[in-house]
Steps between C-alpha positions, in 0.01 A plus 500: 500500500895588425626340214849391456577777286391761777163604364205476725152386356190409616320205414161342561499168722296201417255545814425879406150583454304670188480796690750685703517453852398132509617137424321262299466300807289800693350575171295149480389512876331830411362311154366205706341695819344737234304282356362418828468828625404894440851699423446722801504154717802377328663785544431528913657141515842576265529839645533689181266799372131365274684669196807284524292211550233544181867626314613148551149287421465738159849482349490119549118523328587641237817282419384193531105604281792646234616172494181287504443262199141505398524263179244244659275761606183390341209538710484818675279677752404812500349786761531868632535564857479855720858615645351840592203752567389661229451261193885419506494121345719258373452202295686189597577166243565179650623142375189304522698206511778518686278748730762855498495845426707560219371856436411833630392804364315808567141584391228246400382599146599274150796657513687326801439189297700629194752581776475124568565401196803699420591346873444147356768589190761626708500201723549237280155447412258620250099633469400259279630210731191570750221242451261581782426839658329492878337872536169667633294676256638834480484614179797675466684151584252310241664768246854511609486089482331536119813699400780376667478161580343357148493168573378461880189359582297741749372376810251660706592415840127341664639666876448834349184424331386344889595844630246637237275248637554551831484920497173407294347337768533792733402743335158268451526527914529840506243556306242276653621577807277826517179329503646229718622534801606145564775518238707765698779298628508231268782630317804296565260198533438529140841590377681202698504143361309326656713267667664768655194594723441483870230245577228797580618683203433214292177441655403876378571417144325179517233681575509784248557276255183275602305815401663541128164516297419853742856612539700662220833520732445099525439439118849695446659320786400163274571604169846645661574101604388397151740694344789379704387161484480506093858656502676216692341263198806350290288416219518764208139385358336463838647873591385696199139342511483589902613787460252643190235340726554701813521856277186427358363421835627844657425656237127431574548534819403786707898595648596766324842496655541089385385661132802722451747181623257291210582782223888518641498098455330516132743797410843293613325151446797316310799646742264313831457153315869519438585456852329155475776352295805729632389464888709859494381709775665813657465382821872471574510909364173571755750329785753685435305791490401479858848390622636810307221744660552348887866554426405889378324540815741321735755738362262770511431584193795469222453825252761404197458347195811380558486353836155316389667315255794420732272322708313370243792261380640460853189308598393323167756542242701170610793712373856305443718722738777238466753624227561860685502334841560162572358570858174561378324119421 
């Protein structure tokens, strides 16, 4: 632009975009169909390279999760997911509450939650604000939550200990499965609720189940059910006696498999009951977790840190894009 007094200058208009090349405008399409869609598809349909694309999605990221107020964050889920071959994790926090990612970080040992933490202070919030912690029973997470977030009550969420349950059960398959044949095919039967079954399929576990004082598979199958059944209980009392109950009946038991989820119950014992007054699961992190992974594979494999966590808050962080661009709502 001339001025009056001759000199030329350039200035920035109100429609141009964070990055160069692009107004705000063009900016928030590429926001909005991202979080529908794998960069390399976006990309095809705005005709502009994967790198310009992702350069868009990140910068707008990592404004608007500088910006985020976390001062009512005060339940908080926590979980590690892969984002590459090789033992290449990293640990994700969520909002319990308000259901969002408001953190991602590399690695999965106690120290990504004193990373947390320091997150939590430089966001308007603070450690000792967090009154219930929703994690699986990884002990570096047990420690890191010990140390850095003093006064939050640890949850152990029940879907992991089902899993336990669950990879319990076949293994008792597996193993019974070499003197008999008539197991061998049974195996998604087992695993699958119930409800979920074909009509023949549940007809098969009707019958294996009919024969539980000869079949070990069928004994795990029902104390499997149990299990779930005394974790949906609301009542703390009614949980905790349950609960002792069916350890000491495993223990005596014959299921050595069901014996090591007993001694992992007894070992973490307060953390489970807690779920029965908190109701705090990670089952919106274990969601996430398999929209994140069918994105990764849609995309064909993403191989950054970086990008993972990019992606990460595009499809769960509920980020406020609105004070850089008021195109983005």
């Amino acid at each position: 632009m001339k001025l009056p007094d001759g000199r030329v200058v350039q200035i920035e208009p109100d429609w141009f975009g964070k990055l160069s090349g692009f107004s705000l405008l063009f900016e928030a399409l590429v926001l909005a169909m991202a979080q529908q869609m794998s960069f390399a598809a976006v990309a095809r349909l705005v005709n502009e390279s994967w790198h310009r694309v992702h350069a868009i999605c990140s910068r707008y990221i990592d404004l608007a999760a500088a910006a985020a107020d976390l001062s009512r964050v005060t339940a908080v889920a926590i979980d590690e997911t892969s984002y590459r071959r090789g033992h290449h994790y990293l640990t994700l926090a969520a909002d319990a509450a308000e259901r969002k990612v408001v953190f991602v970080t590399e690695g999965r040992d106690a120290a990504t939650i004193a990373r947390f933490a320091s997150h939590l202070a430089e966001h308007h919030g603070a450690p000792s604000q967090v009154r219930s912690v929703s994690i699986d029973m990884s002990a570096a997470f047990i420690k890191g939550v010990a140390d850095h977030l003093p006064n939050a009550r640890v949850t152990f969420d029940k879907f992991h200990l089902i899993a336990h349950a669950c990879a319990a059960l076949d293994q008792a398959r597996r193993l019974e499965q070499r003197t008999d044949p008539s197991l061998k095919g049974l195996r998604w039967t087992l695993l699958k609720d119930r409800d979920r079954l074909s009509a023949a399929a549940r007809a098969d576990l009707d019958s294996l189940i009919a024969q539980a004082t000869s079949k070990r598979t069928a004994r795990a199958w029902l104390y499997r059910e149990h299990l779930r059944d005394i974790l949906d209980r609301k009542q703390i009392n009614v949980v905790t006696a349950m609960l002792r109950q069916w350890c000491t009946n495993v223990m005596r038991s014959r299921l050595a498999p069901m014996k090591e989820v007993a001694r992992m119950i007894r070992k973490h014992f307060d953390g489970i009951v807690a779920g029965t007054q908190t109701r705090q699961t990670n089952g919106f992190i274990e969601a996430l977790n398999g929209l994140f992974q069918a994105a990764k594979r849609k995309a064909r494999g993403y191989t950054r840190f970086a990008t993972m966590r990019t992606v990460l808050f595009l499809i769960a962080g509920k980020l406020d894009f609105t004070p850089f661009n008021p195109h983005a709502a």
